[in-house]
C-alpha positions in Angstrom: 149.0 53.5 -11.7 148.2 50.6 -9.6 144.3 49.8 -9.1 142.5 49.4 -5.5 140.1 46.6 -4.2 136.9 47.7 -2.7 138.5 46.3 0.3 141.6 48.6 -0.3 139.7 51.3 -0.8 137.3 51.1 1.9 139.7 50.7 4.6 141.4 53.6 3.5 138.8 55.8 3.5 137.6 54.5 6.6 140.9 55.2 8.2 141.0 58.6 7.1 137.5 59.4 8.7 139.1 57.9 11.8 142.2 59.8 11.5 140.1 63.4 11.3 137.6 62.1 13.5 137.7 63.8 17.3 138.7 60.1 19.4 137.2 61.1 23.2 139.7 60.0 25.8 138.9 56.5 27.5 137.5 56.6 31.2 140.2 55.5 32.9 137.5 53.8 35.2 136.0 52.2 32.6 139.3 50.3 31.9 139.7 49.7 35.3 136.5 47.2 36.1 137.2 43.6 36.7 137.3 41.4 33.3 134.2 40.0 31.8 133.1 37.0 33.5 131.2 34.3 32.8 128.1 35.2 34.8 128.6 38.4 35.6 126.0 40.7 34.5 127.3 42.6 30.9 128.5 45.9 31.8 127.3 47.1 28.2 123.5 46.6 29.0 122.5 50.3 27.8 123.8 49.6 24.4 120.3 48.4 24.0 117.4 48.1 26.5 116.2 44.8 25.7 119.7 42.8 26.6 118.7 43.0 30.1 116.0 41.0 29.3 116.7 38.6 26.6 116.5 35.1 27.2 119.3 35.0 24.7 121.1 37.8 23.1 124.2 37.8 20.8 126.7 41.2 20.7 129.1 41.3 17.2 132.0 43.7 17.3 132.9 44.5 13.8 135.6 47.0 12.3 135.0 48.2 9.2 139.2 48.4 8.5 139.5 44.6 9.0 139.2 41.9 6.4 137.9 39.4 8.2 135.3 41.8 9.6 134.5 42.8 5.7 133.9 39.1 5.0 131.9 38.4 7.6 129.1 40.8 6.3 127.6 39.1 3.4 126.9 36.3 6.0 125.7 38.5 9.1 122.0 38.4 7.3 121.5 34.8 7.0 122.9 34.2 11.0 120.8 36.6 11.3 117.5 34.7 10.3 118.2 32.1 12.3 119.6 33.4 15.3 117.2 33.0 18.3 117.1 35.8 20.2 118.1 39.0 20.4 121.3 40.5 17.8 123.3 43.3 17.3 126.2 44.5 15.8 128.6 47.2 17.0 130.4 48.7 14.1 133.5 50.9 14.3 131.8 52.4 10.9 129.9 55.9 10.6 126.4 55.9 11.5 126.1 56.8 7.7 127.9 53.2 6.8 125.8 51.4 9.3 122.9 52.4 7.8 124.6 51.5 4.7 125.3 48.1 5.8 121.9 47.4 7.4 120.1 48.6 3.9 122.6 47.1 1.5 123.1 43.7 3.2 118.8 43.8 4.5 119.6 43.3 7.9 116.8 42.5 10.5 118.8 43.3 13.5 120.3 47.0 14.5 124.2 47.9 13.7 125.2 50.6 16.1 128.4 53.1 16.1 131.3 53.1 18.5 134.7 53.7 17.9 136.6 50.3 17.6 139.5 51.9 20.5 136.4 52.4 23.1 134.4 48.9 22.4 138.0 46.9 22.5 138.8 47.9 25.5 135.3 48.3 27.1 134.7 45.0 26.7 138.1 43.8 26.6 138.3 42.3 23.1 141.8 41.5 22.0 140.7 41.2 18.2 138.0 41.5 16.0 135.1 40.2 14.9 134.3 39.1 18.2 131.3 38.1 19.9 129.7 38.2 23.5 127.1 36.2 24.2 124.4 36.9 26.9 121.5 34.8 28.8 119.1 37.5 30.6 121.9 40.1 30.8 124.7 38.0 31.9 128.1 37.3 30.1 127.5 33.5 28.7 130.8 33.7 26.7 133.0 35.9 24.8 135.1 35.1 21.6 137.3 36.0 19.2 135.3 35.1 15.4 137.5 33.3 12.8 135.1 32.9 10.2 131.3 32.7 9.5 131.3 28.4 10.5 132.9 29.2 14.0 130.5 31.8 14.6 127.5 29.3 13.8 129.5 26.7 16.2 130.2 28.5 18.8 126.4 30.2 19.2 124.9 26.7 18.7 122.8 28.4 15.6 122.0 25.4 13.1 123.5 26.9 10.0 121.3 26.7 6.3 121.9 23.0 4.5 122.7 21.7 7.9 
């Protein structure tokens, strides 16, 4: 008998959650809106109220079935601290594993639920983890994450030692 990872493991239950889970269709008219531009006002302002108004505000897409994603976690509380601005996490997890994650890892900023299908292509994401990045409501810049240094690079966030 062959053993699992936790990362083995986890995906797989996470996939079968998925897999049982009832997956609403996609609005068709959601898909259908121009891309994400830099400028343009963030068509995913009611995921929280205060990105309309935040000087600076910083959206991670995470799925909780991809490695990278799983790495990136450990490090999410630290960027976290230093961020300026508003931060949040979307999470393809359960509300149950968000809360999870937000208590296990001591986050300070919110981790919220949506299927990874919807938030890819609401927001037009062609992998994750990803970021969008938002000055008082308006797309700044969107980005596929490769690891936890791009992300401090590419959000200008001074990270700890540095």
């Amino acid at each position: 008998m062959s053993k699992l990872s936790f990362r083995d493991l986890f995906k797989h239950e996470t996939l079968e959650r998925e897999e049982t889970s009832f997956v609403p269709p996609l609005d068709e008219e959601l898909l259908m809106e121009s891309h994400l531009v830099q400028g343009q006002l963030f068509r995913g302002l009611e995921l929280d109220d205060r990105l309309a108004d935040a000087a600076m505000a910083t959206i991670l897409f995470i799925s909780l079935t991809c490695t990278s994603c799983i790495d990136l976690l450990s490090d999410l509380a630290e960027f976290g601290a230093r961020h300026e601005g508003l931060l949040l996490v979307v999470s393809s997890g359960s509300n149950e594993d968000n809360e999870e994650l937000v208590r296990y890892y001591d986050y300070s900023f919110p981790v919220l639920t949506m299927q990874e299908r919807a938030y890819k292509a609401r927001f037009e994401l062609e992998a994750t983890p990803a970021a969008i990045m938002l000055e008082h409501g308006r797309v700044m810049k969107q980005f596929t994450i490769l690891d936890i240094g791009h992300l401090y690079d590419q959000s200008a966030v001074r990270k700890g030692g540095d």
